[in-house]
N, C-alpha and C positions, 0 to 999 in steps of 0.2 A: 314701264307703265302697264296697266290695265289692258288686257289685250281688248279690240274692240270690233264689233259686226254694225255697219252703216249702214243703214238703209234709207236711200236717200229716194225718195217721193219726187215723181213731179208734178203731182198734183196732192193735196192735203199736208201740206207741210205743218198744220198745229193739230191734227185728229179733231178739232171745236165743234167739226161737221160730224154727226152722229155714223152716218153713213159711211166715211173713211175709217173711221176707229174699227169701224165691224168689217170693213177690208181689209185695214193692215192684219186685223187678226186672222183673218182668212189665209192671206200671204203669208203669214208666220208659221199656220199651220199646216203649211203644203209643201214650204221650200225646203229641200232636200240639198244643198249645196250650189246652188245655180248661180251665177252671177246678174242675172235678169230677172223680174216678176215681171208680169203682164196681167194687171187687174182688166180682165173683159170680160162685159156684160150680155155678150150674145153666146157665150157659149156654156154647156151645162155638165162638164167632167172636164177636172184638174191636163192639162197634157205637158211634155217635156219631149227637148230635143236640143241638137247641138248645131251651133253656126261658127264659121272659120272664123270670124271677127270677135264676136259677142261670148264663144264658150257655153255653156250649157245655159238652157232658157228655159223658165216654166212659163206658164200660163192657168189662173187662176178665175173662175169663174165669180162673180162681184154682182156688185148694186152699181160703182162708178168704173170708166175706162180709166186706167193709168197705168204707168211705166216705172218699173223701181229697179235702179240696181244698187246693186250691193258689193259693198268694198270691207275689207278686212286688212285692220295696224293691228300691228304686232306687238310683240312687248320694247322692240325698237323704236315705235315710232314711226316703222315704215307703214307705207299703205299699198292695196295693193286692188285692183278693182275691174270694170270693163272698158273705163276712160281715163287715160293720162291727163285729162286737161285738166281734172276739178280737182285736184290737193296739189298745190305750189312744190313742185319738185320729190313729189309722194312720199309726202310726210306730214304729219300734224305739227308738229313742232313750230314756235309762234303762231300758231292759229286762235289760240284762245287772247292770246293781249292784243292781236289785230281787230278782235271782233271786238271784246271788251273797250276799245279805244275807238271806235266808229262812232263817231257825233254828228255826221251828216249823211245821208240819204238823198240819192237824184231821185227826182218822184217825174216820173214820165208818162205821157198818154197809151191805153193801153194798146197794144198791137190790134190790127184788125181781125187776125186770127192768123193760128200756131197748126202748122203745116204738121202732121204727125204720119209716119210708115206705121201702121196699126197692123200685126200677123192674124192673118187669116188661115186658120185651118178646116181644109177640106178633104175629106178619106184620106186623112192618116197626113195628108201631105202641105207645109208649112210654105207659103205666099204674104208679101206684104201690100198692103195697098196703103197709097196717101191720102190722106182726107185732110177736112181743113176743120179746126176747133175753133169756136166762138171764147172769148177772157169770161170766163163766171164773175159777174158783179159784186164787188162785195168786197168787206162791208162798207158802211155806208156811216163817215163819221161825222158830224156835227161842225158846223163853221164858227168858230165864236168869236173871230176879229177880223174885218175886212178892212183894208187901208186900200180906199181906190183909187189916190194919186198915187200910190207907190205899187199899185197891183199886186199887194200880198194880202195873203189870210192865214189866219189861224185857225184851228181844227184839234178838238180834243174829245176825248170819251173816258167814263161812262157821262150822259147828260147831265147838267146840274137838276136836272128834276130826281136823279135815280140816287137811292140812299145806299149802294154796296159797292163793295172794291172791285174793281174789273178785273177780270180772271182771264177774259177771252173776250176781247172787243170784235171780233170775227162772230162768232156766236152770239153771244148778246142783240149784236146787232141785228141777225137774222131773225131774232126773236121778235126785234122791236120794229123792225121798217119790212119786214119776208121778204120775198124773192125781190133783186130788183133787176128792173125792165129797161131794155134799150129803149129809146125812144127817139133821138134823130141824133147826128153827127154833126158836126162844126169844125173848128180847130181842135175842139177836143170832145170826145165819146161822152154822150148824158146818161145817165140811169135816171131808173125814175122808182121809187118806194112802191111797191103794191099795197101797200098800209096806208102810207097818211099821203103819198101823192107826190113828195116835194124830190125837187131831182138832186144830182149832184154827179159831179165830174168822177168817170172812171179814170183812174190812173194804177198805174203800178210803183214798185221800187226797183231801184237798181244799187246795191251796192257795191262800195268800192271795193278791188282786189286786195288782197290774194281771196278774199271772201265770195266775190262776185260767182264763179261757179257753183258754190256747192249750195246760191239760195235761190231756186225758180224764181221767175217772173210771176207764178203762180202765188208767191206765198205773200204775205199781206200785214196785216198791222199786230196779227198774234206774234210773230217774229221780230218786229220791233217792241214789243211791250215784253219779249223776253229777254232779248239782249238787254233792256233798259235796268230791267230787275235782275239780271246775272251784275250786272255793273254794279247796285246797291249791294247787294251781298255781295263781290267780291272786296266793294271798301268796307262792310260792317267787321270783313277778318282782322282791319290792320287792329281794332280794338276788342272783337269779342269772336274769337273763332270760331270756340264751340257753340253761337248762334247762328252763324254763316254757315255752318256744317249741316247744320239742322234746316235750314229754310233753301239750300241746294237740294236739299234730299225730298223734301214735300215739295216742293216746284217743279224736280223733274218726273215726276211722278209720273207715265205715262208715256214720256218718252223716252225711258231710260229703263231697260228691265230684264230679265235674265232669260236668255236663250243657249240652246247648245250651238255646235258645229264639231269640226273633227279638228286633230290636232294639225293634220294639213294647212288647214287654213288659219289657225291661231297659231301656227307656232313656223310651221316651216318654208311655205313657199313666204310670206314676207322677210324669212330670214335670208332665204336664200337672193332671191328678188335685189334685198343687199349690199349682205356681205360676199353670196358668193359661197361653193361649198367650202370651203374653208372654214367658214361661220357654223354651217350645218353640223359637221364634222366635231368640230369642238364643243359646240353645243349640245350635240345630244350626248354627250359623256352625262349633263345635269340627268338624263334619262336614262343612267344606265348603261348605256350602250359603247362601246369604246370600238373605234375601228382605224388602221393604219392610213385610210383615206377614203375619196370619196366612191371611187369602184368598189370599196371595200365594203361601205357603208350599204349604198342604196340596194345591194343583193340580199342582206342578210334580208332574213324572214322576220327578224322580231324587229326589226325597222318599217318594214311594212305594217306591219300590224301596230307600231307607234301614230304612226300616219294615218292611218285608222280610228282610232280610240276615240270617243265621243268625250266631247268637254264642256265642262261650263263657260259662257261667253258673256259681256256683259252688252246687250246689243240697244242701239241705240235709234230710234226713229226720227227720219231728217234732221235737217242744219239745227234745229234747236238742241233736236236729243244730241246731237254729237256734241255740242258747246256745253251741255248742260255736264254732259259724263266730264270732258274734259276740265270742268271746275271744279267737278268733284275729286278730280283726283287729285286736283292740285289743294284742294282743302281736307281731304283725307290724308294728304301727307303731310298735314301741317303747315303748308305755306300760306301766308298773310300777302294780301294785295297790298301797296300803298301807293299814293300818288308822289311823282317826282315834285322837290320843291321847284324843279326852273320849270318845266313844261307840264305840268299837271296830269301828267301820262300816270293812268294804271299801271305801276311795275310789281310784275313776282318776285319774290326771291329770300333773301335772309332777311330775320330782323333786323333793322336799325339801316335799310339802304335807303337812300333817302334820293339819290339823282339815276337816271336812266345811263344804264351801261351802254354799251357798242351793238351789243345784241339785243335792246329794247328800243332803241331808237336811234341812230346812226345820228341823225342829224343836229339831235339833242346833245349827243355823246360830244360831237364834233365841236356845236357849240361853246360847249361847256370848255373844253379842253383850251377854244380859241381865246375866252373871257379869262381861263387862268392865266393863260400865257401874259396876256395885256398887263395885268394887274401884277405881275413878277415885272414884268420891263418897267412898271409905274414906280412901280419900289427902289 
């Protein structure tokens, strides 16, 4: 696959906000290999240093505070980053038909505030303190069905008064109701519109695993209105590809775009990570290099200097960018989504599969296998 650079935000996860777009780029254009960004707004030159835990950390002078780090898959698949928890067993692999197949969302009240160790640098020397963040409100989506013996509602955007395709219900929305304002707590957090005045319930999402790590509490309805649109175009491939190809590529526009790094990090510590030098070893023969093993390897000079060499990466900006690349790779190589006829599942694969294998849904799989059996004993 696609070798790939994460960058995973914990705040800004759709760039809709003007203000993060002009950070991530700031972050793009500072980090030098680091496994951490630290977007902070109180201080006024770039700094960099190294922690036992975390590995090399920049700090990036900003408009907003935030915390990025960054992981790198390899052309294996593997990942590799500052945290084991967020890719299911350090690997992208089934990531994309997990997300594609997400139809439910818990929608939760928001936290009353996110505890953060914020580094403080003072003469040269690197301290964290914890402070406590307020949930940024937002957006703010329209109720259009209320059942109040059954206590549900419905909620949609753009409003039916607005005549354009919603792009960014995060934005739009800022546009249309501005900043909005706490105003008193209950069982659940109120906002109130600085616009037109009318409140409405802060809540968050929570998705379900192996997904749940890699999409903050932070991120909000841009992230559902992109998985929903990754889902259309991944069925428009099973009948018209080369439209699906083409509305991947103008979607992820923004989150998805071309950065360097060194061959290090795209190519060898996730190999080694692994397979193990054994993998190294054999591998870098594709570069030339041939060696009896891996004492053998890691001295020479022109190995180091492979490790070295600056490369094109294809880097991706939060859980959307990375979902967005991973479709495209699966739609740049030709593969058609289609839904299984027994369980309606998204499955990738060859033309003409029509039911969910072992490795698209177990349960499905297992199903199906129990329903032939029956139907053979019926015979």
């Amino acid at each position: 696959m696609t070798p790939l650079q994460i960058w995973l935000p914990l705040f800004g996860s759709s760039l809709s906000i003007p203000a993060h777009e002009r950070d991530a780029q700031r972050a793009f254009e500072t980090w030098r290999g680091e496994m951490t960004v630290w977007l902070l707004p109180d201080i006024k030159t770039p700094a960099r240093w190294r922690e036992d835990s975390a590995g090399y950390v920049a700090s990036v002078p900003s408009e907003t505070l935030n915390r990025i780090e960054i992981y790198h898959c390899g052309r294996n698949g593997h990942v590799i980053g500052p945290s084991l928890n967020v890719f299911r067993e350090c690997t992208v692999d089934g990531l994309l038909e997990e997300w594609l197949n997400c139809t439910e969302l818990d929608i939760c009240s928001t936290p009353e505030k996110l505890r953060l160790a914020v580094p403080r640098l003072v003469e040269h020397q690197v301290g964290y303190e914890e402070i406590d963040l307020a949930f940024e409100a937002g957006p703010m989506i329209p109720i259009t069905k209320f059942d109040e013996d059954k206590a549900e509602f419905s909620a949609g955007w753009p409003p039916h008064s607005a005549s354009y395709r919603t792009v960014s219900p995060e934005g739009e929305s800022q546009v249309a109701n501005g900043p909005l304002e706490p105003t008193h707590t209950g069982k659940s957090p109120i906002v109130r519109s600085s616009k037109t005045g009318v409140d409405s319930i802060h809540c968050v999402f929570r998705w379900p695993e192996p997904i749940r790590n890699l999409v903050p509490l932070s991120a909000s309805w841009d992230v559902a209105l992109g998985q929903q649109r990754m889902r259309e175009i991944a069925e428009t491939s099973s009948n018209d590809p080369a439209r699906a190809l083409s509305l991947a590529r103008e979607n992820a526009r923004g989150f998805v775009s071309e950065g360097t790094t060194s061959r290090e990090w795209e190519w060898f510590l996730p190999t080694i990570d692994k397979g193990g030098t054994k993998a190294v070893v054999f591998q870098a023969e594709y570069f030339g290099i041939t060696a009896k093993g891996w004492p053998d390897l890691r001295d020479r000079d022109e190995f180091k200097a492979l490790l070295a060499q600056s490369v094109p990466i294809r880097r991706v900006w939060g859980s959307l960018g990375l979902f967005w690349a991973l479709l495209l790779e699966q739609l740049e190589d030709h593969r058609q989504f289609l839904a299984c006829q027994k369980c309606g599942r998204l499955i990738g694969g060859k033309k003409g599969k029509t039911f969910c294998g072992r490795e698209d849904s177990v349960q499905c799989f297992l199903n199906r296998r129990a329903s032939d059996k029956r139907k053979q004993r019926a015979t």
